[in-house]
N, C-alpha and C positions, 0 to 999 in steps of 0.2 A: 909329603903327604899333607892333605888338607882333612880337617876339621871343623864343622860346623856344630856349633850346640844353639840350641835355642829352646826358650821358655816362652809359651804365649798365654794370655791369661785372658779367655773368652766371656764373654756375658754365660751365665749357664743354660739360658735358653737354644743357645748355639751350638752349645756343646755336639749332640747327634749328627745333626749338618757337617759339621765339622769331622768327625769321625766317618762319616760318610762316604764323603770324601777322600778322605785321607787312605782310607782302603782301596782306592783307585788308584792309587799312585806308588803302594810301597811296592807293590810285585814288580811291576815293570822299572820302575828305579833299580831294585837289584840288579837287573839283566844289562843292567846302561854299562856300557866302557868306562874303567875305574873306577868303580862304583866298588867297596871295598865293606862296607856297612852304611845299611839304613834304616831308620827303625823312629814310632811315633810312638809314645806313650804317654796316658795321663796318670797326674801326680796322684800318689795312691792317698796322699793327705788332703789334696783339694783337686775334687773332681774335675771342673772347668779350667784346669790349666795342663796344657798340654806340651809335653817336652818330646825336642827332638834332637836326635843325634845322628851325625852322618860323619861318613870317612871316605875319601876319593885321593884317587892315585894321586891327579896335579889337578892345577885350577883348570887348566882346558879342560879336561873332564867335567869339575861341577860345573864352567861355566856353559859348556853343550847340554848337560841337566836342569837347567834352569831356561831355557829354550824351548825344552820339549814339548811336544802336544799336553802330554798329560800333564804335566808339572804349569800349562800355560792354564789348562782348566782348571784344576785344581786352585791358583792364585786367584783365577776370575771368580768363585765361588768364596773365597776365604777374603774378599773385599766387599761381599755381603755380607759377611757375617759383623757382629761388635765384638769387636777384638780392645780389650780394655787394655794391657798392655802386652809390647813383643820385645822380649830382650834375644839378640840375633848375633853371637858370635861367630868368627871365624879364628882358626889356628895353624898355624904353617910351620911343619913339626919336621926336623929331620934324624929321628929316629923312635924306634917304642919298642917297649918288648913289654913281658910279662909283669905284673907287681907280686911279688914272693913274702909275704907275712910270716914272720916266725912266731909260731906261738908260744 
């Protein structure tokens, strides 16, 4: 299983554009081939940064998702924007389950 997180930290001007966007792309990303979770959200403490998380079966998967039409426009649009900084992990996981907290 792969694992992407990322944190982008947009000028706040961008911010809209950028969300804009970003709605173009989560629906059809879920429908992709091991496409497992996808999901964009901004940080609820600093509005202009935007965190993302994704889960795909193997890397063929994300790397035919980063290919796609949508995902190719999407980039072309998010290379106009001022993206102040982009922290971009990946995680190559061979196992997960639940976390169980006892209280």
């Amino acid at each position: 299983m792969i694992i992407i997180s990322a944190r982008i930290t947009l000028d706040p001007k961008d911010v809209d554009r950028y969300i804009t966007g970003a709605r173009q792309v989560v629906v059809p990303t879920l429908a992709e081939k091991g496409c497992i979770r996808y999901s964009i959200a901004l940080d609820i403490t600093a509005p202009n940064i935007v965190c993302i998380f994704e889960e795909w079966e193997a890397e063929e998967d994300l790397m035919a998702h980063l290919s796609t039409p949508h995902i190719q426009t999407f980039l072309a649009l998010s290379a106009d924007l001022s993206i102040t900084n982009m922290e971009l992990m990946k995680y190559e996981i061979s196992a997960s389950g639940p976390l169980v907290l006892d209280a």
